[in-house]
N, C-alpha and C positions, 0 to 999 in steps of 0.2 A: 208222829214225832215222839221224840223219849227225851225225859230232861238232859240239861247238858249238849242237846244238837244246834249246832251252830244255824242260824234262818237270818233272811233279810226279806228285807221291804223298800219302797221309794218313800223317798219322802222330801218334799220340795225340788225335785227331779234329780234326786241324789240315792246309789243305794245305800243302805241302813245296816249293819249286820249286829246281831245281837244273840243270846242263849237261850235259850226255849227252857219254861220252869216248870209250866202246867198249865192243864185247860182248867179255865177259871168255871164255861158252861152258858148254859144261857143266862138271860137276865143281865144286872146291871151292875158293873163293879165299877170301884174307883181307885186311885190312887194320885199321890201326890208328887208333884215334879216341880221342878226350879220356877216354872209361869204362875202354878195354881195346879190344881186337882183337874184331872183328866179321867172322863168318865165312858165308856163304852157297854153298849147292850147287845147283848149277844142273841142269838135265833138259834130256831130247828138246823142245823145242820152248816151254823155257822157261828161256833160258839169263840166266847172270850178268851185271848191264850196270853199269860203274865210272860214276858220275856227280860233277862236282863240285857241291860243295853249302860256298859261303860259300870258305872255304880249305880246308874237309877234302874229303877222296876220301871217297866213299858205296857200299855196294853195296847192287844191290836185284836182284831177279828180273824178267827183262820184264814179266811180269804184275803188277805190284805197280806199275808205271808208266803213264803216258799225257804225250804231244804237251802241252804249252803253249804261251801267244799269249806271242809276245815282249813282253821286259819293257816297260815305257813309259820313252823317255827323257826326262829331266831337263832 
């Protein structure tokens, strides 16, 4: 994926769609969101990827993502 590509995900059984910014990598990153800090650690071969979602920054694990068709414009 390359920044700027549109990805979604499920989340509470709804899909997500949000911007792909960068792979963050392994290890353990954070960031802050309207509840409190939300923290994800990343592996071999399934690393941390920062996505925007709306104004907030998101993190999720590549596997927890997929490729979406660009939005429809208006």
């Amino acid at each position: 994926m390359k920044k700027g590509s549109r990805v979604k995900w499920t989340f509470g059984g709804a899909t997500v769609y949000g911007v792909f910014q960068s792979v963050k990598g392994e290890g353990s990153y954070s960031v802050k969101g309207p509840k409190g800090t939300v923290t994800r650690r990343g592996k071999p071969g399934d690393p941390v990827v920062l996505i925007k979602h709306g104004k907030q920054s998101v993190l999720k694990l590549r596997s927890q993502i997929s490729s979406a068709p660009a939005a429809k414009k208006k």
